[in-house]
N, C-alpha and C positions, 0 to 999 in steps of 0.2 A: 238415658243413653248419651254419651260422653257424642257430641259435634265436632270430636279434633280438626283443626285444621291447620296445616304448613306453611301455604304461603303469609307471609305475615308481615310483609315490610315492603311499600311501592320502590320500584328498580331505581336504585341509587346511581349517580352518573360515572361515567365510566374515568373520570379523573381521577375520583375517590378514590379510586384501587391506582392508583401513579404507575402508570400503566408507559408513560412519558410519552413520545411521537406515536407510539403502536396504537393501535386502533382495535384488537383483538373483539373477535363476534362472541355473546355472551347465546349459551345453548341451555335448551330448557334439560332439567335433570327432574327425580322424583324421589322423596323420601320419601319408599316406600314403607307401610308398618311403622314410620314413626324412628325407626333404626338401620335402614337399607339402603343405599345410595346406587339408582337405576341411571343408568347412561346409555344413549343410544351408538349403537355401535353394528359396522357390520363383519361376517368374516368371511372368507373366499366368498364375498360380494354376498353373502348371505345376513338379512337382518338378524339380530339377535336380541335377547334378554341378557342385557350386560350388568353386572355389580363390578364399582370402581373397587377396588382391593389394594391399597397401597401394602399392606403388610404379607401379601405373596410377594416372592420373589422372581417367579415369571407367572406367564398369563395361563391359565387355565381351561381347559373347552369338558363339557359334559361329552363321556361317551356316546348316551344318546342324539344329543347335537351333531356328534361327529359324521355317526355314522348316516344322519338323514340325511347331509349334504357334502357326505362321498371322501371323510377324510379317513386315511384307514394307516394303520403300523401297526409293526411288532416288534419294536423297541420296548421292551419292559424296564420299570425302573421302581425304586420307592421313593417317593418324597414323607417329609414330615409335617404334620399340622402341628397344632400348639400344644399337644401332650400325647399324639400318637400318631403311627407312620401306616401309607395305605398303599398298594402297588396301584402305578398307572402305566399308561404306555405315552411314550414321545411321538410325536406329530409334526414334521417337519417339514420347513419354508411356508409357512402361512402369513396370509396378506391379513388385518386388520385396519379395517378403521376406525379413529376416535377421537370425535370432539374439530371435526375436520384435515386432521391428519393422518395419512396410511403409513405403513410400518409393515415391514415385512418383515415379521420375525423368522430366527433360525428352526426356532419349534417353541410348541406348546407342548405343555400340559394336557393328555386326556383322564378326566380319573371320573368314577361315580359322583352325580353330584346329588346324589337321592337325598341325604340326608339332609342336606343345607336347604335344598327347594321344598321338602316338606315341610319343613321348619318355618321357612318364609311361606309360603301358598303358593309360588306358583314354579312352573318348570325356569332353571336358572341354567343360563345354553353358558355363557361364557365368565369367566373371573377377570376382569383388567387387571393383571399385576403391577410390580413395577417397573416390569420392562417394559412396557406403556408409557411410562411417566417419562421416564428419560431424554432431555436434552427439550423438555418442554417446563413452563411455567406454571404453574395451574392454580387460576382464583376460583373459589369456591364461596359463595354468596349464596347460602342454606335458607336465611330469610327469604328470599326472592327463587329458592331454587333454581337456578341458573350456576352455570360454569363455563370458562373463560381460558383457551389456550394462546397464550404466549410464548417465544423462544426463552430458552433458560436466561440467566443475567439480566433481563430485561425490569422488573419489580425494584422501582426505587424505595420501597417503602414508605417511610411519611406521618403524620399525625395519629398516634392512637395506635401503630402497630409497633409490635416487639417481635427481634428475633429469635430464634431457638435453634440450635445448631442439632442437624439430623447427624447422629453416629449410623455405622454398618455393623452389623451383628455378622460372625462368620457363615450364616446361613444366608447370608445377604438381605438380614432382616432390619429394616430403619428402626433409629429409636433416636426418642428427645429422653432428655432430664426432666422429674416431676418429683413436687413433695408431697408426700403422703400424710396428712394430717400433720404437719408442722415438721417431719422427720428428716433427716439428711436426703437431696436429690437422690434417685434413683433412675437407671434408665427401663423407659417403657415403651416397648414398641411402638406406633406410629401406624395406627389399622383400622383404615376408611372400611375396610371392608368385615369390622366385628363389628354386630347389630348389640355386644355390652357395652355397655359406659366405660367399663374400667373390670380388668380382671389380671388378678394377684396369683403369684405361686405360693402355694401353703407352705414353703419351707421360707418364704420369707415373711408372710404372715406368721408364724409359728416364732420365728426369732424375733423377729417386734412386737409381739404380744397383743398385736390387736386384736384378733379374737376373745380375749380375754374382758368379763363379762359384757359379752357383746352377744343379742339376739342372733340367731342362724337359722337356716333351715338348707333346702339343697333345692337345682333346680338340673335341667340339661339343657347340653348346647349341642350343633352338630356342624362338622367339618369334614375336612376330607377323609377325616380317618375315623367318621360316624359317628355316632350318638354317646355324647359320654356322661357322665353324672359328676355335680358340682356343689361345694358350699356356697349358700348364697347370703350375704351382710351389705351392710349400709356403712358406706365411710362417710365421713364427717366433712372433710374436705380434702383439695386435689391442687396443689398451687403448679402452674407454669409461668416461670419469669414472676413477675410481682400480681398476675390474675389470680385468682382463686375459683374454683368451682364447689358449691357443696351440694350436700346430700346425694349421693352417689349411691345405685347401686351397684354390685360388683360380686363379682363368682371369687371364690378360691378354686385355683387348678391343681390338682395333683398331676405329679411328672412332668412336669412344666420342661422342656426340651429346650429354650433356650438358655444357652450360656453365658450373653451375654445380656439379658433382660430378667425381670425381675418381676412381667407384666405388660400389662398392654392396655394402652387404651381408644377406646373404640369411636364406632361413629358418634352415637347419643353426648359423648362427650367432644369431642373434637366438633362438635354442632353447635356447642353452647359459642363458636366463636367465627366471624370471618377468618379464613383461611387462602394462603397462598403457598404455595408448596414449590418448591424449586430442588427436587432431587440430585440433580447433577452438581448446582452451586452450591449442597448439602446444607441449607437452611429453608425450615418454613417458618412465616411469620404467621401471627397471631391478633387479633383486634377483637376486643369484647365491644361488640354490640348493647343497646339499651336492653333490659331485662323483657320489652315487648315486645324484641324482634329475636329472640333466640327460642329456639326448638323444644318443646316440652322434655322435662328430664322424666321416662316414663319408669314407673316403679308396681310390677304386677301384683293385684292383692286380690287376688283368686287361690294359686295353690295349683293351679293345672298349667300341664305342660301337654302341649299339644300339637299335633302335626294335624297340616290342613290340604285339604282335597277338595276337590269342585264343589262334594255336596256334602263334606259331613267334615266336625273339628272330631279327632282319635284322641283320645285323651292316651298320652304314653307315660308322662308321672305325677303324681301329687306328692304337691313340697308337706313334710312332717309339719306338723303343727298349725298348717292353714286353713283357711274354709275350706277349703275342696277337701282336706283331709278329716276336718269335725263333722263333715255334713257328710261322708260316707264315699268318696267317690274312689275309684278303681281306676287303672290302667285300662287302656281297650275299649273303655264307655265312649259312644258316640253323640257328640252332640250336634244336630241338625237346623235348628234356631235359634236363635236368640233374642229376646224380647218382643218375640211375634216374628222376627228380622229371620227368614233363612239362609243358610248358610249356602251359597253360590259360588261362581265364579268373581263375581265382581267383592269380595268378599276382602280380600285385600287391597282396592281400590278407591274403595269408599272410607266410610268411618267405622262402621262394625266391626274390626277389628281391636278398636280403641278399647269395648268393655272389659276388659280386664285390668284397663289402667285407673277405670274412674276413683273416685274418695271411696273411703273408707264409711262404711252405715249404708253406698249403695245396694239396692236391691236387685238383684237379675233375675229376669227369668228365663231358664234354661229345656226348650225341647231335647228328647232325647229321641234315637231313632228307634221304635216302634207306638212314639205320639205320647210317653208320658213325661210328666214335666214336674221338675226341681228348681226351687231357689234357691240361690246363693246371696249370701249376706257377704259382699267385701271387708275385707280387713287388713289393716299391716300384721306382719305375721314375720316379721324379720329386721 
């Protein structure tokens, strides 16, 4: 059983990020699953379960959330996720906090957040978008998990960081320049809040011809606009400014909604680097850390797609051609332990969540819910 662990690098002094006379308090944050970035936050004074989401364009509340602690409308509307549109309702004059700052936004976002919180394990009350961000500076130090708010302009930059100029997408979606295996820049959204590395529109894989003999299989993702089904491949590499990232995993999307992107790339990626993000003075910078202090690039070699509840993983798809799919497994199948390990609440807090990342030739062993039990042999399968 794989021991993930995150924090990985003793707290560096706060010069290092040229921070200059400010003094900014660094706050503890959580990578959750290895892909999810947890920030404590509260809203009309209530704590929450927050995910920072730079590539929302405003901030988000679960219905359920809303309604526990008394926010209620009937403003209807549709917003768009990354390849399809869900109705919610507006929510208006809410107080937030984050990262020691309150905001009173004009409204929120109430939409279903079922599918994302299953996907993750556990209930997700709030989305930070990027009306959050605004008119703030924000260090992000993933090794040390901690984050760091500043007023905007304030980041002198300094040794070892480079900048990367954020563009606006008419949906008010941020996005940097990136090369895709050696190819002409492209712009790609800029989204703390995708738990992928990196994920392409099929019409732009399709005219670059990467797929082309290239392993696939498919996987799902879920957003606001629910649970969809995806190609899933391995790129090679992912350059920003003169960095490079390799081995990548990464979805192909169909109906890819934005116009002015061509993809997006997510937390697992945006992890492999210190980051400072300055929305307003439309630049984040970038600093590649030593290879021991960056965030494991995780790459699933199971074949199961699974949504998770207190006491049992629902198996919802098995990717074509993987273990999960040689060794017979269905949709709907429940899994209750793992490696003797039950499947709990604490279930995405710990490290049991990591087995599905471990190498290739691991062994697992898998209860199922009425006590009988399958092994799975990991594999690359894509």
């Amino acid at each position: 059983m794989s021991s993930a662990r995150f924090l990985l690098a003793a707290p560096g002094s706060l010069s290092s990020w040229n921070f200059g006379a400010m003094s900014p308090q660094w706050q503890t944050i959580e990578i959750a699953n290895g892909d999810t970035l947890l920030v404590p936050a509260l809203v009309a004074g209530t704590h929450a379960t927050a995910i920072l989401d730079s590539g929302s364009g405003a901030s988000i509340i679960s219905t359920s959330f809303a309604a526990r602690i008394g926010l209620s409308s009937d403003e209807q509307r549709t917003v768009s996720g990354l390849s399809g549109k869900a109705p919610v309702r507006l929510v208006r004059n809410v107080e937030v906090t984050f990262g020691g700052a309150v905001r009173r936004l004009p409204f929120v976002i109430a939409a279903d957040l079922g599918a994302a919180s299953a996907a993750f394990g556990r209930s997700i009350d709030v989305i930070l978008g990027e009306d959050m961000l605004r008119g703030n500076c924000i260090a992000l130090d993933f090794a040390n998990s901690r984050l760091a708010l500043a007023k905007t302009g304030s980041f002198a930059g300094g040794e070892g960081w480079a900048p990367s100029a954020l563009g606006r997408g008419a949906k008010r979606e941020l996005f940097i320049s990136a090369s895709i295996e050696g190819r002409t820049p492209v712009p790609l959204m800029f989204d703390l809040g995708n738990s992928t590395a990196l994920m392409l529109s099929s019409t732009y894989l399709e005219a670059q011809g990467i797929l082309e003999g290239r392993t696939t299989s498919t996987a799902v993702y879920g957003g606001v606009e629910g649970v969809r089904l995806a190609k899933i491949l391995m790129v090679r590499d992912l350059t920003i400014g003169a960095a490079g990232v390799f081995a990548l995993p990464a979805l192909g999307i169909a109906n890819w909604l934005s116009v002015d992107t061509v993809g997006n790339i997510g937390l697992p990626l945006i992890a492999q680097f210190d980051v400072m993000l300055d929305v307003t003075a439309g630049f984040v910078w970038f600093r590649r850390p030593p290879s021991q202090h960056r965030l494991p690039m995780l790459k699933d070699r199971s074949g199961l797609g699974l949504a998770v509840s207190v006491d049992a993983l629902t198996v919802v798809h098995v990717a074509p051609s993987s273990p999960a799919s040689a060794a017979g497994w269905v949709a709907g199948e429940h899994i209750v332990a793992i490696d003797g390990h039950p499947v709990d609440p604490s279930y995405t807090r710990g490290s049991l969540w990591a087995w599905r990342f471990d190498a290739a030739g691991t062994v697992v062993k898998l209860e199922l819910a009425g006590g009988s039990m399958r092994e799975l042999t990991l594999a690359d399968y894509y």
